[in-house]
Every structure is written in C-alpha cells, then in structure tokens.
C-alpha positions as CSV (number, residue, x, y, z in Angstrom):
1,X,46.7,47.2,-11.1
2,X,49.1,45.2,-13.5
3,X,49.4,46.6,-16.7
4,X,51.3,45.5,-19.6
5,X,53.6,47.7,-21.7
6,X,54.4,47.6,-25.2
7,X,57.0,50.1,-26.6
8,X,59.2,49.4,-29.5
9,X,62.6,50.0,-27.6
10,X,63.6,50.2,-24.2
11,X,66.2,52.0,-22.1
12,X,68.8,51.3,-21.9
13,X,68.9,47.7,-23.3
14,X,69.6,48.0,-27.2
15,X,70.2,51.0,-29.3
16,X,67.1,53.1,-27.5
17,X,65.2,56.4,-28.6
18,X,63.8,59.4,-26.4
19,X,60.6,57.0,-26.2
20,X,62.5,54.0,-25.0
21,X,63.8,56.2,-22.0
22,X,60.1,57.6,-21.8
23,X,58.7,54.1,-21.1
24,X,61.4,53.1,-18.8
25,X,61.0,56.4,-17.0
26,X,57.2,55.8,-16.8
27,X,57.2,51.8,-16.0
28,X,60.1,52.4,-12.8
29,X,57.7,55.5,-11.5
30,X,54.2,53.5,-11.8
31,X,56.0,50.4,-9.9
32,X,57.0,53.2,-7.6
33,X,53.3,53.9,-6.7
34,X,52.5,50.5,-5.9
35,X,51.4,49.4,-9.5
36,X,52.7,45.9,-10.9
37,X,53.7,46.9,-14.3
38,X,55.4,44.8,-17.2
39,X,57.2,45.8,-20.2
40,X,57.3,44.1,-23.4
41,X,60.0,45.1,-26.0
42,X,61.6,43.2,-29.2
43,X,64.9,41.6,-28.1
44,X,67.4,43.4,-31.2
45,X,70.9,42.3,-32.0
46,X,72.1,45.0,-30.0
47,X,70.8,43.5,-26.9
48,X,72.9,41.0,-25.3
49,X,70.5,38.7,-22.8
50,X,73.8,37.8,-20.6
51,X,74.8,41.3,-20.2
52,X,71.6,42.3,-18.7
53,X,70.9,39.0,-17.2
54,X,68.0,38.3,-19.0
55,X,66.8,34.2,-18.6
56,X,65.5,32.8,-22.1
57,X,62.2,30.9,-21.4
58,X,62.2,27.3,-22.1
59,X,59.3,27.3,-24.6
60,X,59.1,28.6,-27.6
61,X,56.5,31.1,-28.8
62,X,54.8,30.3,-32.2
63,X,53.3,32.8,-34.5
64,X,52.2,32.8,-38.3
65,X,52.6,35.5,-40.1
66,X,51.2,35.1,-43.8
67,X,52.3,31.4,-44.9
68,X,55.4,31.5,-42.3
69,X,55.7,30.4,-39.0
70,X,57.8,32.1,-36.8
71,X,59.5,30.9,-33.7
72,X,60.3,33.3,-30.9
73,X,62.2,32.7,-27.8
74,X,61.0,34.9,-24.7
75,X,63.4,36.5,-22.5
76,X,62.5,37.6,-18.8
77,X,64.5,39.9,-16.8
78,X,63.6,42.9,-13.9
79,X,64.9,46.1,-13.3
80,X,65.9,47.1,-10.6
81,X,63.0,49.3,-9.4
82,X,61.0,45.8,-9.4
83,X,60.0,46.1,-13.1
84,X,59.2,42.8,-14.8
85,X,60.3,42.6,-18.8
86,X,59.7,40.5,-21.3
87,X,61.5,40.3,-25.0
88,X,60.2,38.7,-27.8
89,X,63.9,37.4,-29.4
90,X,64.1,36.1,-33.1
91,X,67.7,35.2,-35.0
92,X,65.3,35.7,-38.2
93,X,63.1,38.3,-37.2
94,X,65.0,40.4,-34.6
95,X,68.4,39.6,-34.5
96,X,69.9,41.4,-37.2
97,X,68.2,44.9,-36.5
98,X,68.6,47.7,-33.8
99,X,65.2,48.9,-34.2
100,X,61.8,47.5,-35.9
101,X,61.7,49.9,-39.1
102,X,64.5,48.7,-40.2
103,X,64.5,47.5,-44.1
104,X,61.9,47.6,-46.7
105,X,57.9,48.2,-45.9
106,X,57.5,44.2,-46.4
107,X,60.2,43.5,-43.8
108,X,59.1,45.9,-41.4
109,X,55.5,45.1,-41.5
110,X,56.4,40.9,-41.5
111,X,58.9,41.9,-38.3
112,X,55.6,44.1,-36.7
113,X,53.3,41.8,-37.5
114,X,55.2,38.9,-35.9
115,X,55.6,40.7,-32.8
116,X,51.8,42.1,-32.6
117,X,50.9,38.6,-32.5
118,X,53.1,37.5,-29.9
119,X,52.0,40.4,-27.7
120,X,48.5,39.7,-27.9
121,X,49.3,35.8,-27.0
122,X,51.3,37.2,-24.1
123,X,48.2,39.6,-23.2
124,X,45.7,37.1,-23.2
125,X,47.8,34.6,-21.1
126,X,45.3,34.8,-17.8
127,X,48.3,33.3,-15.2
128,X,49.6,36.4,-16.1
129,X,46.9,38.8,-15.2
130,X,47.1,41.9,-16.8
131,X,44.3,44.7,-16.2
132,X,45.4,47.0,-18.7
133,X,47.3,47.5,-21.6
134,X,49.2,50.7,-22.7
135,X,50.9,50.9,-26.3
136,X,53.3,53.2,-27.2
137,X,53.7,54.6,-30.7
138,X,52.8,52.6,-34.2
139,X,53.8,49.3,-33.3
140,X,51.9,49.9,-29.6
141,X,48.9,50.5,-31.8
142,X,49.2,47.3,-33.8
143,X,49.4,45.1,-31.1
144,X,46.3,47.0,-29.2
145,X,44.3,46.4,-32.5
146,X,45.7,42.6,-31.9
147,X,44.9,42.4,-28.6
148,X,40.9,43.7,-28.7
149,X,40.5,40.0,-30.3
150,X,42.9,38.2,-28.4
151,X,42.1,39.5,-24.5
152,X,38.7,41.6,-25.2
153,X,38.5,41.8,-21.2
154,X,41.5,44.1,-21.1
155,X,41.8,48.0,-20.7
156,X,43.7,49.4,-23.5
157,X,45.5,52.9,-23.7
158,X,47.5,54.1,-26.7
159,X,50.3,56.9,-26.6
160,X,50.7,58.9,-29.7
161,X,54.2,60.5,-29.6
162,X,54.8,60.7,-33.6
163,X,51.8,61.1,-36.2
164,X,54.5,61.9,-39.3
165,X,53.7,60.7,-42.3
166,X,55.8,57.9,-42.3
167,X,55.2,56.4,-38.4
168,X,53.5,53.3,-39.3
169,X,52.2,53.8,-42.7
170,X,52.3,50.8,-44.6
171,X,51.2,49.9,-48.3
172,X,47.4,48.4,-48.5
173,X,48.8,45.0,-49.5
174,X,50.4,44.1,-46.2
175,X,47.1,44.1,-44.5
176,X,47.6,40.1,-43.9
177,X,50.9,40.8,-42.9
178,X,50.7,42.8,-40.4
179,X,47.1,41.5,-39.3
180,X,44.6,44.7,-39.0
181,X,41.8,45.3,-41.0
182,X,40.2,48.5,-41.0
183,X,43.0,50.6,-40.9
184,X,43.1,51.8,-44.8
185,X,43.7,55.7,-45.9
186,X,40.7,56.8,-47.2
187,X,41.3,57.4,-50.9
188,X,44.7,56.2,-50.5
189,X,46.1,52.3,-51.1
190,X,47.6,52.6,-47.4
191,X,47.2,50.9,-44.1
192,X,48.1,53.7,-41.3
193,X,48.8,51.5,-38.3
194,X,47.9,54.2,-35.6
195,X,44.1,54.5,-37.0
196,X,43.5,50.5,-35.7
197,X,45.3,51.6,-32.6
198,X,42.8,54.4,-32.3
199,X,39.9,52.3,-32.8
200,X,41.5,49.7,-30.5
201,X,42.3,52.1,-27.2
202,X,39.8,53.1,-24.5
203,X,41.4,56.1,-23.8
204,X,44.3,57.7,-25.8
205,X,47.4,60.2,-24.6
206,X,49.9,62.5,-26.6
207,X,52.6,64.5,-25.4
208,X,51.2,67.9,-24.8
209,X,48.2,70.6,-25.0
210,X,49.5,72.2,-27.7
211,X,50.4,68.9,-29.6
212,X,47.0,67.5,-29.3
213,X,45.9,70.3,-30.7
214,X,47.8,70.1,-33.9
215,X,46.7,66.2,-33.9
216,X,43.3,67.7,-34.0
217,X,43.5,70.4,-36.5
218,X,45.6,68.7,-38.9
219,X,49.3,70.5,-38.8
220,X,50.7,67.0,-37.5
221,X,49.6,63.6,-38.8
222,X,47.0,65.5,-41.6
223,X,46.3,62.2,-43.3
224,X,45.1,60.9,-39.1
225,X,43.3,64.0,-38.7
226,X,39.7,62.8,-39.1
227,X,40.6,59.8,-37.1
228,X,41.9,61.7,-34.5
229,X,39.1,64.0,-34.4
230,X,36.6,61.0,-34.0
231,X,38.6,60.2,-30.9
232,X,39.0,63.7,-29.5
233,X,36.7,62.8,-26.6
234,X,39.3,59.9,-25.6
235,X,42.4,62.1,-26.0
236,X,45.0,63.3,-22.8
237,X,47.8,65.4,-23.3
238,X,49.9,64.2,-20.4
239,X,53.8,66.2,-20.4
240,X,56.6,63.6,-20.0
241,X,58.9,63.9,-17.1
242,X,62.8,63.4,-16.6
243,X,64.1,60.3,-15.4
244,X,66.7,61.7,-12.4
245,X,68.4,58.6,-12.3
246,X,69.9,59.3,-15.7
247,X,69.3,63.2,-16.1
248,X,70.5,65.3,-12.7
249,X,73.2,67.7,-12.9
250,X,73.9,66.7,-9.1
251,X,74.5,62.9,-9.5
252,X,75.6,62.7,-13.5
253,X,78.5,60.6,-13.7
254,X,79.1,62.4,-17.3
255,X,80.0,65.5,-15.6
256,X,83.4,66.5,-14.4
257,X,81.3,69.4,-11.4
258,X,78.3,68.6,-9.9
259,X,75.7,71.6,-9.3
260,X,72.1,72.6,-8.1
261,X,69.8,75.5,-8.2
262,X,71.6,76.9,-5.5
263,X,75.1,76.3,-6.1
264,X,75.8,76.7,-9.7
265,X,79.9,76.8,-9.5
266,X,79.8,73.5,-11.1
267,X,77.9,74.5,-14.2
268,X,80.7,77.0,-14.6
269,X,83.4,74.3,-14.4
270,X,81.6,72.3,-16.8
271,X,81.1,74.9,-19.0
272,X,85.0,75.2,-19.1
273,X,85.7,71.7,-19.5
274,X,83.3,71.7,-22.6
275,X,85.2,74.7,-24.2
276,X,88.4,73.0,-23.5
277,X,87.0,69.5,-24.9
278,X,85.6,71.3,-28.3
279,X,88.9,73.5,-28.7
280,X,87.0,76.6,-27.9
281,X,88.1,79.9,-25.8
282,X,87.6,78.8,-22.5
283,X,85.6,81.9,-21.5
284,X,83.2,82.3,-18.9
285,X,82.3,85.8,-19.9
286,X,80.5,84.2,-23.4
287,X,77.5,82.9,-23.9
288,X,77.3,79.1,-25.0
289,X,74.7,77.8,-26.9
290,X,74.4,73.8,-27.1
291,X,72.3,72.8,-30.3
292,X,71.4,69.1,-30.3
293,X,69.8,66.9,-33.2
294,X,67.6,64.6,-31.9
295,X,67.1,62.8,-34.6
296,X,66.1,63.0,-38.6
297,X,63.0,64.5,-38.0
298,X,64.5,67.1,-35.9
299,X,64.4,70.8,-37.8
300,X,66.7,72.4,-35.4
301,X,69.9,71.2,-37.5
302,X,68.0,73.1,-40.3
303,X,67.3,76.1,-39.3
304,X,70.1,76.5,-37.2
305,X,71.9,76.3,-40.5
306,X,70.1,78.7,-42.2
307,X,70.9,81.6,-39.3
308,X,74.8,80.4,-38.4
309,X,76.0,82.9,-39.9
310,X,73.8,85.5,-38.0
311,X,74.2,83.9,-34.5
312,X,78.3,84.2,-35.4
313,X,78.1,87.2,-35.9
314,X,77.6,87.9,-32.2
315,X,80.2,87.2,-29.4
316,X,79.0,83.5,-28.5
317,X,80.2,80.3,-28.6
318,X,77.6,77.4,-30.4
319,X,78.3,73.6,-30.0
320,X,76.3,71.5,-32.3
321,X,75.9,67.7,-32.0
322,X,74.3,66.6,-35.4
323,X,72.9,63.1,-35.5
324,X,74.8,60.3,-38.1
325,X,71.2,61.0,-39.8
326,X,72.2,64.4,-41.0
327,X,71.9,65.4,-44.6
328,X,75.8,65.3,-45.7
329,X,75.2,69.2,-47.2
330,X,73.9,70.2,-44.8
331,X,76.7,69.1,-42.0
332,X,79.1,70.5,-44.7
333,X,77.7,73.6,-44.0
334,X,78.1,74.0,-40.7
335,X,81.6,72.1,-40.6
336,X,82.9,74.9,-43.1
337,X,81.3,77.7,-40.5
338,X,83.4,75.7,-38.1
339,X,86.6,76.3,-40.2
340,X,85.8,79.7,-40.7
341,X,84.7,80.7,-36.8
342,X,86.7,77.7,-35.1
343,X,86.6,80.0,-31.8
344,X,82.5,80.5,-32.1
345,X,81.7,77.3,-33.8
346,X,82.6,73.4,-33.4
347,X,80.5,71.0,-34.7
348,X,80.6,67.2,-33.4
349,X,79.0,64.2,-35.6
350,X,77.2,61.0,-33.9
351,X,75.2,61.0,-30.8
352,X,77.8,60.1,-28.0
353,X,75.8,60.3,-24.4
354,X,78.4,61.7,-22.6
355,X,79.0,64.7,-25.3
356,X,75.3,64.9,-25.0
357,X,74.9,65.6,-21.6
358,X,78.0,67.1,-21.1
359,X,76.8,70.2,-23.8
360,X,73.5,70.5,-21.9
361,X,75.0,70.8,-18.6
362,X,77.6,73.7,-20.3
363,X,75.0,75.6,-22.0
364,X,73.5,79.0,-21.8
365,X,70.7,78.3,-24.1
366,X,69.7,75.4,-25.3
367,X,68.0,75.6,-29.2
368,X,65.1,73.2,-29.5
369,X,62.8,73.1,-31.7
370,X,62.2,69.0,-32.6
371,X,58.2,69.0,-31.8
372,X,56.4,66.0,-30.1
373,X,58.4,63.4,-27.9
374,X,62.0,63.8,-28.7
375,X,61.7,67.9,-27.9
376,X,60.2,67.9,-25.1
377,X,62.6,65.3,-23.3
378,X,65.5,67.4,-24.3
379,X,63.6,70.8,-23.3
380,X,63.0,69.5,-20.2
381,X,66.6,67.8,-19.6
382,X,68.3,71.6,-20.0
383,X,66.1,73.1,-17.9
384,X,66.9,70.8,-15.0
385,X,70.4,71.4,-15.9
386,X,70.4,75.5,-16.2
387,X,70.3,75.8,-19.9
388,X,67.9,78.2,-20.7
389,X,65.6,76.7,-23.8
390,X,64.6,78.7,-26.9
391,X,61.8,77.1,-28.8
392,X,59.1,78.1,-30.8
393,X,55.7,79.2,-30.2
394,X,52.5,76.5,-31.2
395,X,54.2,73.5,-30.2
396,X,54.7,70.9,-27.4
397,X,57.7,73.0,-26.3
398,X,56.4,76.3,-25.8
399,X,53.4,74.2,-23.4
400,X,56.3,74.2,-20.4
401,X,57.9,77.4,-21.4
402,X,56.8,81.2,-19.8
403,X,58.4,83.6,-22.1
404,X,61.1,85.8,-20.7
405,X,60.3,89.5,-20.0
406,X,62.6,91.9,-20.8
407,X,64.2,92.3,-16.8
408,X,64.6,88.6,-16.9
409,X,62.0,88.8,-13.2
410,X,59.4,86.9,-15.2
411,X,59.7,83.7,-17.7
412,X,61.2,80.4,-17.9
413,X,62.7,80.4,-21.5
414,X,63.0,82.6,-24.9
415,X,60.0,81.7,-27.1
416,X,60.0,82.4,-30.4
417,X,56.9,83.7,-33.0
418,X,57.2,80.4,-34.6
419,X,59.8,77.9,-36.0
420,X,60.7,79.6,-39.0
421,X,64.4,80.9,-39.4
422,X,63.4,84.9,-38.8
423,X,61.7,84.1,-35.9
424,X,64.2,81.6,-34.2
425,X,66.9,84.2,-34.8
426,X,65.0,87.0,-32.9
427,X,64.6,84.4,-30.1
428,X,68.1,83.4,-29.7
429,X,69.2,87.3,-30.3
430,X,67.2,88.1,-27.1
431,X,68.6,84.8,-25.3
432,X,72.3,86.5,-26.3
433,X,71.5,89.8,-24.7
434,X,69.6,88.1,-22.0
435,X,73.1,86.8,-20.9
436,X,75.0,89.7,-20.2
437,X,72.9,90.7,-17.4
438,X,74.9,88.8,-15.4
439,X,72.9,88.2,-12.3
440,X,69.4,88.3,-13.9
441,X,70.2,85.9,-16.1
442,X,71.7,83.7,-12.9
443,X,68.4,84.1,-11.5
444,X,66.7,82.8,-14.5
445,X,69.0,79.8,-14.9
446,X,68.5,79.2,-10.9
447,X,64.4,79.8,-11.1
448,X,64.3,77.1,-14.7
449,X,66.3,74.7,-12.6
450,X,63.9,74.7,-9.7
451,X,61.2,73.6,-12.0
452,X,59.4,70.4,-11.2
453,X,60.2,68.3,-13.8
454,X,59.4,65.0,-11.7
455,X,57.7,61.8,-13.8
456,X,55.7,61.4,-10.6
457,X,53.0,63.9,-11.2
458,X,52.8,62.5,-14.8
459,X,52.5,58.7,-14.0
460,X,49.5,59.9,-11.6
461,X,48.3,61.4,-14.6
462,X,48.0,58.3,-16.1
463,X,47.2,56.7,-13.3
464,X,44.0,58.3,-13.7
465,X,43.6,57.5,-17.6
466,X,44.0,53.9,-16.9
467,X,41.2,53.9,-14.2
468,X,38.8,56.2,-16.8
469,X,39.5,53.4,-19.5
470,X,39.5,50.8,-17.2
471,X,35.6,51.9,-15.7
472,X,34.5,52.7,-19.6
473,X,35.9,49.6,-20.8
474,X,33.8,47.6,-18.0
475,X,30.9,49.6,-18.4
476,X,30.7,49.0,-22.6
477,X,31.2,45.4,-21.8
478,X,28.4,45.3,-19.6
C-alpha cells in the first residue's frame, strides 16, 4: 500500500524530537516490508535543502488561510532506505522557526493551519496515489480532519504520542484559522486539535497499554478523556521500536568501544572514557547512573532533584544531561550538588547527541521516568545498550519492564511504586545494591540487552491497523 505520513519533524533533517526519529524509524521499516510510504514534514530554517539534496518543485503551492494567501514551495527528496519526502517550505511561514509551536497561539495556529491545507491538497492529488494516511501528533490530527473533506476515499490513522494540556490546544477564535470545526472544549472557549483528529481517523494508536489506559481514564489528556473514550473501540497501543542505524552499541560512531550482549568489555571502556570526559573517578568498581531530560515535560530532572542528596549519599557516581528547557533553579540545584559532590555528581547543560549516547552507553542505571513517547525511546535505547532502566510503575515505561527479583535471576529493570520522589528513591536504592553483585548484575545487563527491541515487529503491528482501517473505511463508504 502507499501511505502518506504527516509528522511535524523529521529525523534527522532540522532540529528533530524523539517523534521525528519515531517516524523516520517507522517510514524506513514499512518501506522495508515492501510498502511505498511518503513522509510529509514542514521544511524549518534549520533545514538546508542543498545539504540533504532536496529538489524544490517548480510550482508553487497556494493556500489561504483566513484573508491571506500563502505561497509554499515543495521540496522532494528520498532517503536512502527508498523513502520518498516531501516539505512544505515557506520564508514567511517556515523559515524562521525550528519547529511549528513556535510563537504566540495566533502564529502557531496560522503556521498549522497553512500546512493542514497543503497536506490535504497533496493527499487528494490522485497521480500520487495514496491509500492511507497516518498522522502523527496535534498537527497529524489537523490535517486528518483536513483531509476527510479533501480525499474522503482515503484510510486515515492518527498516533497520539502527547495528550498534555497544551499539545494542540488552541483559543476558540482560531477556528478559521486553523480550519476545523467541531473541535471545541466542552464548557471551555478552546479548540483541542486532537478531538477533530479523533473524529477524523479510522483507527487510532498510542504508545503503550498502560498509556492507553491513562488516555482512557483521564490521568493524561483529562480535558480529551470523553473523546478518547468515545473512540476506545478504535484505539491500539502499539510500543515503539529503536532505530539500529542510529541506536546500537556495536556500530555507534559516538562511542570510543564497541560491545554486545556477549562481550561487554567495551561498555567498561566507555564507562571510563565517560568518567574521564565528566572529571569523575574513573572507577569501574562504582555504579553510574546516567539521568537524561528529554525535554520540558520530562519529571525526571524534578524528582531527581528532590532525592540528589539521598542518591549521594551512597557510593555512586550520577551524570545528568538537563535540557536548555530546564527551570534555571532548578539546574542551580543540582550544579551546587555538583560543587559540593564533584566526584559523585557532574551535571552537563544542552542536549549534545554524542554526550547523549555516550552517558547511556556508560551507565549502570538509567532513571527514566518522562511518560508517553519521549520515555519510552530512551527506555528502550539503554536497554539495548546495558543500562539497566528504573522507572515507575502505571506508565508506558513499566509496559516493557519485568521488575527485578531480589537474586537478580528474574527481571528486566527496577520499577518503582510510582513516580513520586519516595518511591523513585527506593527504586534506584535497590538498582545501587543490585550493582554490587558483580556477576548477577552482568547477567542482568547481558539478559536487558538481548531484548528485542526491533521496529519490525511494531511496523507489522501497524501494518495490520492500516488494513483494519483500510477494510472499515471501505466498508462505511459502501
């Protein structure tokens, strides 16, 4: 089948997220098993069309938004997998931003809007001949609810990855600017973009069991829940995969050793080239624990804060990589535990790929505890590379994760009671101990490793989704 889609960013062209390097990951795997698949992304000022030999159409793509016309220029290009792209470019539009919700609601919602209706232009184009389309996030929601009008004949999946409050939430007033009716809060002057995508989508997907469940009862996206609930009977939790190209401890170019489940001697090396690169005891005998921010909605920063002074306490070593988004205080905090601990402690600001995988592929334990999209992918990125996760029961992380017994024979991680400080503490105390039974904990690092964490047995899962929407969207048309 050829299916079309529509992600906000894509990996690695631009300044992209976790859900960027999902749809790449997804998109390269589906062409692997025979599908023709396109991806359409805004072209950003970050993106330069040269560098990734991307060929600006000759015409020009028209769309009004409100009063204003718009012209886009349309940018093909193909990965090497066999991938086509397409980016919807705009010097007025585009061109100044790294990502679409950037600036005020008014500027993010004329910048959506824009873009919805070029993708649902680009859908209903029949030379190109799409069979499906699969939206990803908010703005993969408003151009579904685009697209039912534009190309009624096509299949249309949505992926919910972030239901916060703020994930395409928009005052009632930019209804015409964005271009979906229907979509209001009830009791509330709001337009919540994911509701039209919702109504829009055949089938719909999330991130995990545990996360759907949350959708459904309320503890994520509350102000979605009745929406999501009338949809319940559409909904697939389907677990994202890592992308091997980019995330294998025996092919990383980031790394100074290479290792696998079998021969870990690398991780060891890396381990000591960390401690040397973050002015830290270079000990193998010490547990290391990477903490990484994935981004401002990311508690782990937060709570890890709040227990610092309790994990120091131990005989461990803690790397933290804190995203540019930080609170200022609450870096302050940790960068004056630094001073005070500078052999337990170093904190690093900004979100440098090489630091990133370099602390993952160093760690003991890795503290997640980001729910949704952005957790998962990093959950699943230490355990390929022998960093044993601790995470928090009731979430999309603890889905993956068996819970350590105490002999270390059993379990793939340390899960903890919930995500509150207390019970995140008790998890990385056990995590600690774990480590100094030397061989056990080997085992366990060698046994989390073997894991399959492949994207192919999740692109079959929605391999199926899109033939169930595909045969229910035919069969309400009929």
């Amino acid at each position: 089948m050829h299916i079309l889609l529509i992600s906000s960013d894509l990996a690695p062209y631009g300044a992209s997220t976790t859900a960027g390097e999902t749809c790449r990951s997804l998109a390269s795997t589906l062409r692997g098993l025979d599908h023709h698949v396109t991806v359409l992304s805004p072209l950003y000022g970050s993106i330069d069309p040269n560098e990734h030999m991307l060929a600006r159409r000759l015409v020009r793509l028209e769309t009004k938004v409100g009063d204003r016309t718009f012209a886009c220029d349309l940018y093909n290009g193909r990965t090497p997998s066999g991938v086509d792209l397409l980016f919807v470019g705009s010097d007025e539009l585009f061109a100044g931003v790294d990502g679409v919700g950037e600036g005020t609601p008014e500027q993010v919602a004329r910048r959506a809007g824009a873009f919805a209706r070029a993708a649902a232009k680009l859908a209903a184009d029949a030379e190109a001949g799409y069979d499906l389309v699969h939206g990803y996030g908010w703005l993969g929601a408003l151009c579904l609810a685009r697209i039912r009008d534009a190309a009624p004949e096509l299949g249309r999946v949505l992926t919910v990855y972030d239901a916060s409050a703020d994930a395409g939430t928009f005052p009632g007033a930019l209804a015409d600017v964005l271009g979906v009716q229907g979509a209001a809060a009830p009791d509330r002057d709001e337009l919540q973009v994911l509701r039209a995508g919702l109504d829009a989508a055949d089938r719909w997907t999330t991130v995990s069991s545990t996360y759907a469940r949350r959708l459904l009862d309320g503890r994520e996206g509350a102000a979605l829940r009745e929406a999501f609930d009338a949809h319940r009977d559409a909904l697939t939790a389907i677990e994202c995969g890592v992308d091997a190209s980019t995330w294998s401890p025996t092919t990383d170019v980031h790394l100074p050793c290479r290792f696998d489940p079998i021969d870990r001697r690398g991780k060891g090396r890396c381990k000591g080239a960390l401690q040397q690169a973050m002015s830290l005891p270079v000990r193998a005998d010490v547990p290391l624990v990477g903490v990484v921010a994935t981004g401002p909605a990311d508690r782990t920063i937060e709570v890890f804060a709040e227990i610092a002074r309790k994990v120091l306490r131990n005989d461990v070593q803690v790397v933290v990589q804190i995203d540019a988004a930080e609170p200022a205080e609450r870096v302050a905090v940790l960068e004056a535990l630094g001073d005070r601990w500078p052999d337990r402690l170093q904190v690093r600001r900004g979100s440098a790929e090489a630091t990133t995988h370099l602390i993952i592929a160093a760690s003991d334990l890795l503290l997640v505890l980001a729910d949704a999209a952005d957790g998962v992918a990093l959950q699943l990125r230490g355990q390929r590379y022998g960093a044993v996760p601790v995470v928090p029961a009731d979430s999309a992380l603890s889905d993956a994760i068996v819970d350590c017994d105490a002999s270390l024979r059993t379990g793939t991680g340390f899960v903890a009671d919930d995500a509150g400080p207390d019970a995140v503490l008790a998890a990385v105390r056990r995590g600690l101990a774990a480590f100094t039974n030397g061989a056990a904990f080997g085992g366990l690092q060698g046994r989390v490793m073997g894991l399959d964490s492949s994207w192919e047995r999740s692109a079959r899962r929605y391999e199926h989704v899109y033939r169930v929407a595909l045969a229910e969207h035919a069969a309400q048309s009929a």
